[in-house]
mmCIF file of the N, C-alpha and C atoms, coordinates in Angstrom:
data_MODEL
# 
_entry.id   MODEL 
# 
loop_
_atom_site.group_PDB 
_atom_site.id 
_atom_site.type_symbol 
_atom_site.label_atom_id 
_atom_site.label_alt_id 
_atom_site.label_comp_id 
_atom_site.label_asym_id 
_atom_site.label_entity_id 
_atom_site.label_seq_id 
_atom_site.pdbx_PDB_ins_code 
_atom_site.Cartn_x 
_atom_site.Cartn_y 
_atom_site.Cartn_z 
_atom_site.occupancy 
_atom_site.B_iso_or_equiv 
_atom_site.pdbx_formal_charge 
_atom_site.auth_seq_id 
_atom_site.auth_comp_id 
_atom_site.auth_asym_id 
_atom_site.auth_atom_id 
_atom_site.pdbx_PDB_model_num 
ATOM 1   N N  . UNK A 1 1  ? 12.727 -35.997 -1.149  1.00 0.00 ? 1  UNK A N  1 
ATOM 2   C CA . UNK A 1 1  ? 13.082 -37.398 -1.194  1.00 0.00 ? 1  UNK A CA 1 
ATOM 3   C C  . UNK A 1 1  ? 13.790 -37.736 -2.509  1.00 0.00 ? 1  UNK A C  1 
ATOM 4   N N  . UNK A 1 2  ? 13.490 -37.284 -4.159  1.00 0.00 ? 2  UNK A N  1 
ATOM 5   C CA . UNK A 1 2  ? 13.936 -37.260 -5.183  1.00 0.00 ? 2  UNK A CA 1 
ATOM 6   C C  . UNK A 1 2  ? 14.553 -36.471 -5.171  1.00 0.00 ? 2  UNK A C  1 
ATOM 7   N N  . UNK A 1 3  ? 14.665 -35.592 -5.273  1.00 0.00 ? 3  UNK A N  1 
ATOM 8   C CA . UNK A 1 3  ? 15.641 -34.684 -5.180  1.00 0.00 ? 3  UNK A CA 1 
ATOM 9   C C  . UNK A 1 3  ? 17.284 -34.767 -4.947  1.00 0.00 ? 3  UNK A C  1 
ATOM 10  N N  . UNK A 1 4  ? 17.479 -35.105 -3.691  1.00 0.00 ? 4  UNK A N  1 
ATOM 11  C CA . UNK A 1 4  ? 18.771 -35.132 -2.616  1.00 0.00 ? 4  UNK A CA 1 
ATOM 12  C C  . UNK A 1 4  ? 19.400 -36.074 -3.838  1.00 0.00 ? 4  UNK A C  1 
ATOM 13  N N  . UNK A 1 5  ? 18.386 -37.271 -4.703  1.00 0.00 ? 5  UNK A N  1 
ATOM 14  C CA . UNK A 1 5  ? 19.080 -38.533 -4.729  1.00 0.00 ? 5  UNK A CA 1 
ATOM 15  C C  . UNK A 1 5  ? 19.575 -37.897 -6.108  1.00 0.00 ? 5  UNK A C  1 
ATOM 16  N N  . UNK A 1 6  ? 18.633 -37.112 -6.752  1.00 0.00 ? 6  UNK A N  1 
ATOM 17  C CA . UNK A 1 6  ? 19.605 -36.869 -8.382  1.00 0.00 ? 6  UNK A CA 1 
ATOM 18  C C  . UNK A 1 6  ? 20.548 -35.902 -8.439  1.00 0.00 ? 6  UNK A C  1 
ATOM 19  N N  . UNK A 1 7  ? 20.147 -35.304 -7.235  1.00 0.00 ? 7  UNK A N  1 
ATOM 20  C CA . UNK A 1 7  ? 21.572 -34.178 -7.026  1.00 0.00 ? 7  UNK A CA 1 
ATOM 21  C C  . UNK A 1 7  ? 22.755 -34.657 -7.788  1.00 0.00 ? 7  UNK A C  1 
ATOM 22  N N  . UNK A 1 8  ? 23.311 -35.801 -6.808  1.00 0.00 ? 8  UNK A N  1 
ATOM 23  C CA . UNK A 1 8  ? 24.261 -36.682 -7.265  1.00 0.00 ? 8  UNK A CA 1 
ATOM 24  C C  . UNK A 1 8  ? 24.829 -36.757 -8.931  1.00 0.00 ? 8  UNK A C  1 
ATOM 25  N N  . UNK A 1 9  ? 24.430 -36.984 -9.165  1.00 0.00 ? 9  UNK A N  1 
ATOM 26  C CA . UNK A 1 9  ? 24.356 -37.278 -10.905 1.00 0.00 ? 9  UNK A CA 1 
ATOM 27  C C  . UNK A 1 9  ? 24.424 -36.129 -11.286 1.00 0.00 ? 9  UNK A C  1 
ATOM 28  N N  . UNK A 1 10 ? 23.280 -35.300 -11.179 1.00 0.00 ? 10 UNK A N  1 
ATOM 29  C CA . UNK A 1 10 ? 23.006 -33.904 -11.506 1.00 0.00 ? 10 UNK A CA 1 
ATOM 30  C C  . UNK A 1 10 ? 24.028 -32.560 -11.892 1.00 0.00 ? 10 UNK A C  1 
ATOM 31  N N  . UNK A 1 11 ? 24.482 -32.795 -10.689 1.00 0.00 ? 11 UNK A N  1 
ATOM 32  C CA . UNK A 1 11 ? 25.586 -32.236 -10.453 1.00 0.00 ? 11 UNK A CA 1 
ATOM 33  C C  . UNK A 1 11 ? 25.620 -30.743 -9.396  1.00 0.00 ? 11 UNK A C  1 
ATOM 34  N N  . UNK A 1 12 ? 24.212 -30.419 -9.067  1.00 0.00 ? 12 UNK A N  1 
ATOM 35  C CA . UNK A 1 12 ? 24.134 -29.476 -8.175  1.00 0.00 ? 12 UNK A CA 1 
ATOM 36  C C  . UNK A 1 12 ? 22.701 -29.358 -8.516  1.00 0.00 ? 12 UNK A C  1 
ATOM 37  N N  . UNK A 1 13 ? 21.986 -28.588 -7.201  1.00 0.00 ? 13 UNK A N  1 
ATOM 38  C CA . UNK A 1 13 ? 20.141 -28.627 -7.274  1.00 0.00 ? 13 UNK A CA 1 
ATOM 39  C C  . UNK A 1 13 ? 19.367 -28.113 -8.120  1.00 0.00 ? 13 UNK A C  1 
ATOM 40  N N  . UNK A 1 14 ? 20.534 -27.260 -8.660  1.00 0.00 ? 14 UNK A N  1 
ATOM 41  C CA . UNK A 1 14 ? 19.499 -26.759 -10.105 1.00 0.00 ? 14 UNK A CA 1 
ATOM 42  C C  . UNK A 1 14 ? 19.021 -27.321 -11.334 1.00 0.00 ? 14 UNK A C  1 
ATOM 43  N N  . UNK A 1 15 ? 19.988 -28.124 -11.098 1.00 0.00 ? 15 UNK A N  1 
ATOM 44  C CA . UNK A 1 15 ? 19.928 -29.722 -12.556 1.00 0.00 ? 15 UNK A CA 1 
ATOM 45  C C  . UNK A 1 15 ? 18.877 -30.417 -11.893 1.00 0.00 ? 15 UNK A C  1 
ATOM 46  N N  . UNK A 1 16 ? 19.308 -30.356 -10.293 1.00 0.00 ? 16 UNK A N  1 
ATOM 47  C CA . UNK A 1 16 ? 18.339 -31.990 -10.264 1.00 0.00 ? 16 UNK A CA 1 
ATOM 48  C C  . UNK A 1 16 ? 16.785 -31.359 -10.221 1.00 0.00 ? 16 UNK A C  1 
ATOM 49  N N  . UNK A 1 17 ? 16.656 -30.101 -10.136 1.00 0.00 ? 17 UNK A N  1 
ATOM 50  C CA . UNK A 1 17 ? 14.914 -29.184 -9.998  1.00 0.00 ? 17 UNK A CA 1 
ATOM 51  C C  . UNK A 1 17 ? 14.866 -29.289 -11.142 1.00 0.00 ? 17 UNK A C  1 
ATOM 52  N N  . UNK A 1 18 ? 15.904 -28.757 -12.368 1.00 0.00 ? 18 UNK A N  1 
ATOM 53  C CA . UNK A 1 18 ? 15.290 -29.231 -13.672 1.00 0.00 ? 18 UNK A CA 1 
ATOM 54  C C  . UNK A 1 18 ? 15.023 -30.864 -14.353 1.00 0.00 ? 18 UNK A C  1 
ATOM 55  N N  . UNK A 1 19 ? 15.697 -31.364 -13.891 1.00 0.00 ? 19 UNK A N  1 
ATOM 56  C CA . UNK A 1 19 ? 15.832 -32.802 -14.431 1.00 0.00 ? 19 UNK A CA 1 
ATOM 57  C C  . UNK A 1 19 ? 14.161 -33.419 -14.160 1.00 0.00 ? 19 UNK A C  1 
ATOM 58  N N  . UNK A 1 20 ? 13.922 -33.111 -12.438 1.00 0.00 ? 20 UNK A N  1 
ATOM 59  C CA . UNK A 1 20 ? 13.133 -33.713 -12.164 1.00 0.00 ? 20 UNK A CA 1 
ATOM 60  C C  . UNK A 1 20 ? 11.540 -33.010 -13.072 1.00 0.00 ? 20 UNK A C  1 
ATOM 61  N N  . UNK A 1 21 ? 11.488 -31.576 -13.292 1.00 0.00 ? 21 UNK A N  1 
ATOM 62  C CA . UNK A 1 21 ? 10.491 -30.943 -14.086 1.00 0.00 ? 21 UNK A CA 1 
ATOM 63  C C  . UNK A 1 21 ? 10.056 -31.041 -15.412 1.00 0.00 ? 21 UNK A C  1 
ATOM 64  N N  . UNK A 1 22 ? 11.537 -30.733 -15.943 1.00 0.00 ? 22 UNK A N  1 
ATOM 65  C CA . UNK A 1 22 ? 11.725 -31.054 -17.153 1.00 0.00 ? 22 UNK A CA 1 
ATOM 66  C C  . UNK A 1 22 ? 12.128 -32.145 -18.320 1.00 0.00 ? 22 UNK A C  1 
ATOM 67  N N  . UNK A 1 23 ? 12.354 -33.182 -17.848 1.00 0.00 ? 23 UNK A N  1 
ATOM 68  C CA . UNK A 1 23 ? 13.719 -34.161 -18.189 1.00 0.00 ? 23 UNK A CA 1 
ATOM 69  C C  . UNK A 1 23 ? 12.283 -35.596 -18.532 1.00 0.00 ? 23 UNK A C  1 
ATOM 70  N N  . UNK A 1 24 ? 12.081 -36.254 -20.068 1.00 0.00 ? 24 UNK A N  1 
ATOM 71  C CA . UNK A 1 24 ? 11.062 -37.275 -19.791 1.00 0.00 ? 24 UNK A CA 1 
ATOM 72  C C  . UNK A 1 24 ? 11.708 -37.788 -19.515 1.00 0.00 ? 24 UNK A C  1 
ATOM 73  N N  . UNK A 1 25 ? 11.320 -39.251 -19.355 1.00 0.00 ? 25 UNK A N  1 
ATOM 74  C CA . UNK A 1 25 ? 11.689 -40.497 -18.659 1.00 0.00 ? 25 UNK A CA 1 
ATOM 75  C C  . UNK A 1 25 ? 11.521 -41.752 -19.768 1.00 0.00 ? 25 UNK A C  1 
ATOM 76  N N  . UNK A 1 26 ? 12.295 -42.097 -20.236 1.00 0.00 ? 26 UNK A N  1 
ATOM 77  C CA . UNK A 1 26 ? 11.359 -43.222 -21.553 1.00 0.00 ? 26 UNK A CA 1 
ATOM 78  C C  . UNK A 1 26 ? 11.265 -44.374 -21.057 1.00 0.00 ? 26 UNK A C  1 
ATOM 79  N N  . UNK A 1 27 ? 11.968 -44.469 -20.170 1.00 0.00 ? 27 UNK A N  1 
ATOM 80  C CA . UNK A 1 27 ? 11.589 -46.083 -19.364 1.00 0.00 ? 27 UNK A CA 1 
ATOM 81  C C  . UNK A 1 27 ? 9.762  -45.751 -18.934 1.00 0.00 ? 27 UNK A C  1 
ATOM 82  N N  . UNK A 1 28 ? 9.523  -44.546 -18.775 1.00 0.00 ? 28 UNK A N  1 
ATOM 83  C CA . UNK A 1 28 ? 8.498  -44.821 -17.471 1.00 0.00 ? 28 UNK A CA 1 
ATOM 84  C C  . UNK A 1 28 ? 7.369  -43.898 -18.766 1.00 0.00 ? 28 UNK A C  1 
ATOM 85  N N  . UNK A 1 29 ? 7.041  -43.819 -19.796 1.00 0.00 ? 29 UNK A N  1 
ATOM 86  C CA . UNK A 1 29 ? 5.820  -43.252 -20.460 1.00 0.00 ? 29 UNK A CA 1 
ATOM 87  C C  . UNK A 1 29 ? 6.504  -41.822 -21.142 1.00 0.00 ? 29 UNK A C  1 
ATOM 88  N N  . UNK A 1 30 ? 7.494  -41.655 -21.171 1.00 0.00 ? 30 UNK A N  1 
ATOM 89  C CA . UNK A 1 30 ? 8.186  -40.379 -21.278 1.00 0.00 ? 30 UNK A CA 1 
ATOM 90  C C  . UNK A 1 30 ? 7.259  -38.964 -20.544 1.00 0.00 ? 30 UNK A C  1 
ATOM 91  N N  . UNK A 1 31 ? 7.344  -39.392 -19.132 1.00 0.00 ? 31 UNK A N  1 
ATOM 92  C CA . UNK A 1 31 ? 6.604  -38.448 -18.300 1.00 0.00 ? 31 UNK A CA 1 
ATOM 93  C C  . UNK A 1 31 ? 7.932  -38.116 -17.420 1.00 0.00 ? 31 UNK A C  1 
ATOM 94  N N  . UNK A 1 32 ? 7.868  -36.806 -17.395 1.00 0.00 ? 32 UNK A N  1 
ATOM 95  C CA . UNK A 1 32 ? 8.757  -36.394 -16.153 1.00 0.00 ? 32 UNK A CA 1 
ATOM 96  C C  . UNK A 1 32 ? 8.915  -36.818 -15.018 1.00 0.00 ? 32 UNK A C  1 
ATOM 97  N N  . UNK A 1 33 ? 9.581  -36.997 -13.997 1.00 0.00 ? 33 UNK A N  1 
ATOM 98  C CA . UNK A 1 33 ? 9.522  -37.380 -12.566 1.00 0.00 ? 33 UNK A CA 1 
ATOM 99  C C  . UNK A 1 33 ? 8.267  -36.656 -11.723 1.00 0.00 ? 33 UNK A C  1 
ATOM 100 N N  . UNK A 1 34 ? 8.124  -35.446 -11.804 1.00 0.00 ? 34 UNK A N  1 
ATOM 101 C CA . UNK A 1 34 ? 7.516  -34.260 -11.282 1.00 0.00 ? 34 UNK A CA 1 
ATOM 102 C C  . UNK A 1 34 ? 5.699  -34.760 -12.445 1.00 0.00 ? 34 UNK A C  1 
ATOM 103 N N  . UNK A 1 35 ? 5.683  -35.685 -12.972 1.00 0.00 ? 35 UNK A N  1 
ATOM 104 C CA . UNK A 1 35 ? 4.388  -35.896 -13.436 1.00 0.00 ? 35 UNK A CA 1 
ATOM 105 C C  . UNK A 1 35 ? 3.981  -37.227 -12.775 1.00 0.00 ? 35 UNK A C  1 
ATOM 106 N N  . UNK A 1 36 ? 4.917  -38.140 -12.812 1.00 0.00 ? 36 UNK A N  1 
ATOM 107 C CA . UNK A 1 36 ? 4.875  -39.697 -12.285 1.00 0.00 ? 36 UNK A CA 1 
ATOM 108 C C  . UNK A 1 36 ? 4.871  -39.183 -10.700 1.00 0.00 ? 36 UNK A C  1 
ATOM 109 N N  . UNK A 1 37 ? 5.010  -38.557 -10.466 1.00 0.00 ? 37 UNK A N  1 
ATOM 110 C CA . UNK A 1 37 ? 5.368  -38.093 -8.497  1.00 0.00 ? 37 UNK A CA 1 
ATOM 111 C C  . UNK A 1 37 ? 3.469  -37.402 -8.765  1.00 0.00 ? 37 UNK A C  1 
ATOM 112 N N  . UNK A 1 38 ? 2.955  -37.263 -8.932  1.00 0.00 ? 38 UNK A N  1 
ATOM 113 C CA . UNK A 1 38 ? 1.830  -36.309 -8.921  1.00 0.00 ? 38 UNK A CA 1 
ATOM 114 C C  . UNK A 1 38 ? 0.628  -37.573 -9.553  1.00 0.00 ? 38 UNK A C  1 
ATOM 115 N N  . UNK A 1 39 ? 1.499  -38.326 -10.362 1.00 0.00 ? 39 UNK A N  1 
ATOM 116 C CA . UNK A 1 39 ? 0.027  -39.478 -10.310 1.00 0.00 ? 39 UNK A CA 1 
ATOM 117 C C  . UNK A 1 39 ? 0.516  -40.860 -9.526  1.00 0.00 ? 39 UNK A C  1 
ATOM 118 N N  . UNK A 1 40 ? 1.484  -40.562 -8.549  1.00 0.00 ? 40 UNK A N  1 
ATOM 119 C CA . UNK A 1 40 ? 1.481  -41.785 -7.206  1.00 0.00 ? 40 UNK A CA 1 
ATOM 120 C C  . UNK A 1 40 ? 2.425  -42.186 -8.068  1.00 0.00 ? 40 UNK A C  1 
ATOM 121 N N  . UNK A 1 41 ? 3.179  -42.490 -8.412  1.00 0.00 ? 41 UNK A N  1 
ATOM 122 C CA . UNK A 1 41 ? 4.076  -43.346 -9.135  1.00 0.00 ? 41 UNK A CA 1 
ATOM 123 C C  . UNK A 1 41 ? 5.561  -43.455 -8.431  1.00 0.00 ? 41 UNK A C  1 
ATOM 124 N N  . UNK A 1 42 ? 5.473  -42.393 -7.568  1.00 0.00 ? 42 UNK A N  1 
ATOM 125 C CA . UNK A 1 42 ? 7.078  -42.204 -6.549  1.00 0.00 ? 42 UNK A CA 1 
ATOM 126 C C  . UNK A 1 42 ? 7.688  -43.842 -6.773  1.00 0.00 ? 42 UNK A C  1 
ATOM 127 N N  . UNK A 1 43 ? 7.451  -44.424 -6.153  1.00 0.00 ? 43 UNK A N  1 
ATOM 128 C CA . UNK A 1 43 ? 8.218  -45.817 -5.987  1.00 0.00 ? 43 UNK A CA 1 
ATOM 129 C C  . UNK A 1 43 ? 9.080  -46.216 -7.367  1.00 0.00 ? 43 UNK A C  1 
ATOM 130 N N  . UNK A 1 44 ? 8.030  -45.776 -8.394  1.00 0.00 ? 44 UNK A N  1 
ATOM 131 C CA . UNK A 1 44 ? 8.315  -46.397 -10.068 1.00 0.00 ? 44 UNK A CA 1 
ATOM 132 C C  . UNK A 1 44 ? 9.945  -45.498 -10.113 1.00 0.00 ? 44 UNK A C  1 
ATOM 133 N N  . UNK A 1 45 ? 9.527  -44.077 -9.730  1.00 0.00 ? 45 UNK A N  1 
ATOM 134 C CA . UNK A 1 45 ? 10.651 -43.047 -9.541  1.00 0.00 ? 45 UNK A CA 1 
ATOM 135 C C  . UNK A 1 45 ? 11.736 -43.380 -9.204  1.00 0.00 ? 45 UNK A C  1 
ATOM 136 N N  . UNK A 1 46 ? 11.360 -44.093 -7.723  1.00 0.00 ? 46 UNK A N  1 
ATOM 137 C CA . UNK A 1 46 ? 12.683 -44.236 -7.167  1.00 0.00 ? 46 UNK A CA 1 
ATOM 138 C C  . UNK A 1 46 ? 13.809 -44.995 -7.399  1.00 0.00 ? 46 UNK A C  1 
ATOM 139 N N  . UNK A 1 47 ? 12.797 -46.348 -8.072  1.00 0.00 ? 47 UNK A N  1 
ATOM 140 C CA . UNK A 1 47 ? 13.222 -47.537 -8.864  1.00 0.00 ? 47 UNK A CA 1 
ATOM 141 C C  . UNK A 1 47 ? 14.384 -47.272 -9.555  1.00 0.00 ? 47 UNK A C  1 
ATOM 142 N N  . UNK A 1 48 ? 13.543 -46.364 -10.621 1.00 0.00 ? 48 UNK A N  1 
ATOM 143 C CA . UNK A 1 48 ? 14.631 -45.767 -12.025 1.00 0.00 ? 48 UNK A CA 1 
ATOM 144 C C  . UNK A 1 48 ? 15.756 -45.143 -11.219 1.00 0.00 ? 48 UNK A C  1 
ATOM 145 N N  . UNK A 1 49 ? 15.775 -44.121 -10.528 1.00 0.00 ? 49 UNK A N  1 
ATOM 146 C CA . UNK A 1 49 ? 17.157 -43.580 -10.083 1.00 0.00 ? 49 UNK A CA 1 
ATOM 147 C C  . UNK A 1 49 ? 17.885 -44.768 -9.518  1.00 0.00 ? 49 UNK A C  1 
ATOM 148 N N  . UNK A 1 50 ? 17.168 -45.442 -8.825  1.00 0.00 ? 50 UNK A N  1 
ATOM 149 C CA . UNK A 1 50 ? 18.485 -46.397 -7.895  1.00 0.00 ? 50 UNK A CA 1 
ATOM 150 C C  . UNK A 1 50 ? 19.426 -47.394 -9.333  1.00 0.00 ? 50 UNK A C  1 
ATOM 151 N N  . UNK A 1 51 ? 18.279 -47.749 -10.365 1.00 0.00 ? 51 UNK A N  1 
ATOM 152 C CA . UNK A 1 51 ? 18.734 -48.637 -11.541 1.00 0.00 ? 51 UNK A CA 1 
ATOM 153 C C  . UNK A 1 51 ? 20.009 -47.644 -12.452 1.00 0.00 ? 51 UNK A C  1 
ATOM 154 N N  . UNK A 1 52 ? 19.461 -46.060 -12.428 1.00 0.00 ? 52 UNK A N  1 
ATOM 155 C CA . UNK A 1 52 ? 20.910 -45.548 -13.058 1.00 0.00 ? 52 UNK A CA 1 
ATOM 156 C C  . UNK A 1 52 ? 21.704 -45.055 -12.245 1.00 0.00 ? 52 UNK A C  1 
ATOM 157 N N  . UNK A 1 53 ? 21.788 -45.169 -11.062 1.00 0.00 ? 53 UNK A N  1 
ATOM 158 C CA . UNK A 1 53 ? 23.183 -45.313 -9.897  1.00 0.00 ? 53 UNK A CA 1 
ATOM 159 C C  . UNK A 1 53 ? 23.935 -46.394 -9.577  1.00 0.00 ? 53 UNK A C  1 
ATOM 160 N N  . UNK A 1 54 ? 23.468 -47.713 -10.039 1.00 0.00 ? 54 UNK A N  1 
ATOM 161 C CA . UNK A 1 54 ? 23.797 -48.833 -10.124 1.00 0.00 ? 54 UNK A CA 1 
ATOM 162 C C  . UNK A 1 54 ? 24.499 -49.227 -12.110 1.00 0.00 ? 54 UNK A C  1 
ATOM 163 N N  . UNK A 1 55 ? 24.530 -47.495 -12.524 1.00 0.00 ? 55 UNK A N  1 
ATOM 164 C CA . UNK A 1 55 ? 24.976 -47.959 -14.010 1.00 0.00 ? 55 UNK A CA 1 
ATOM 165 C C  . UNK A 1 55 ? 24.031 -48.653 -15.066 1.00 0.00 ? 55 UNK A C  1 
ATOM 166 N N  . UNK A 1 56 ? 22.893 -48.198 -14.670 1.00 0.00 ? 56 UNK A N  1 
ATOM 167 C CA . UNK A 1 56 ? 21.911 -48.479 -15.393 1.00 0.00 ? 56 UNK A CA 1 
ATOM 168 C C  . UNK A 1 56 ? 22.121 -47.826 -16.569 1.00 0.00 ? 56 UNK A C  1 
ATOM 169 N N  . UNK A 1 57 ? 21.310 -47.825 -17.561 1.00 0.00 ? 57 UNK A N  1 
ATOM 170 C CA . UNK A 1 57 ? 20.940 -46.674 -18.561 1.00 0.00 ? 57 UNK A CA 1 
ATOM 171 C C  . UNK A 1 57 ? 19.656 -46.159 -18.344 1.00 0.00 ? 57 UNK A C  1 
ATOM 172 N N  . UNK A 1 58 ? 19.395 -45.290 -19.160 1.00 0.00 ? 58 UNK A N  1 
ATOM 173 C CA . UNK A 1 58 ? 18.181 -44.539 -19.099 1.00 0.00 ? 58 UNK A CA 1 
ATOM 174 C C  . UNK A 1 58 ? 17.139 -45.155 -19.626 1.00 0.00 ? 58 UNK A C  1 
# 
């Protein structure tokens, strides 16, 4: 479900497997996606990607 969407940005699935593992988040606790996805937080997740596809910042 995360995945497909950071592809995009990413630039191919290996970015977006790392992004999502490795990559904090400072909007969201500086927790990875792959940590916020594991304590229920998906939605918070999805939030943030749709806000930097819309030209958000980070």
């Amino acid at each position: 479900m995360i995945l497909p969407l950071v592809e995009a940005w990413a630039g191919s699935t290996k970015e977006a497997q790392r992004w999502y593992k490795e990559t904090p988040i400072p909007a969201l606790g500086d927790l990875t996606a792959q940590q916020l996805v594991a304590r229920g937080r998906v939605a918070e997740v999805l939030s943030y990607i749709e806000h930097i596809e819309h030209d958000g910042y980070a």
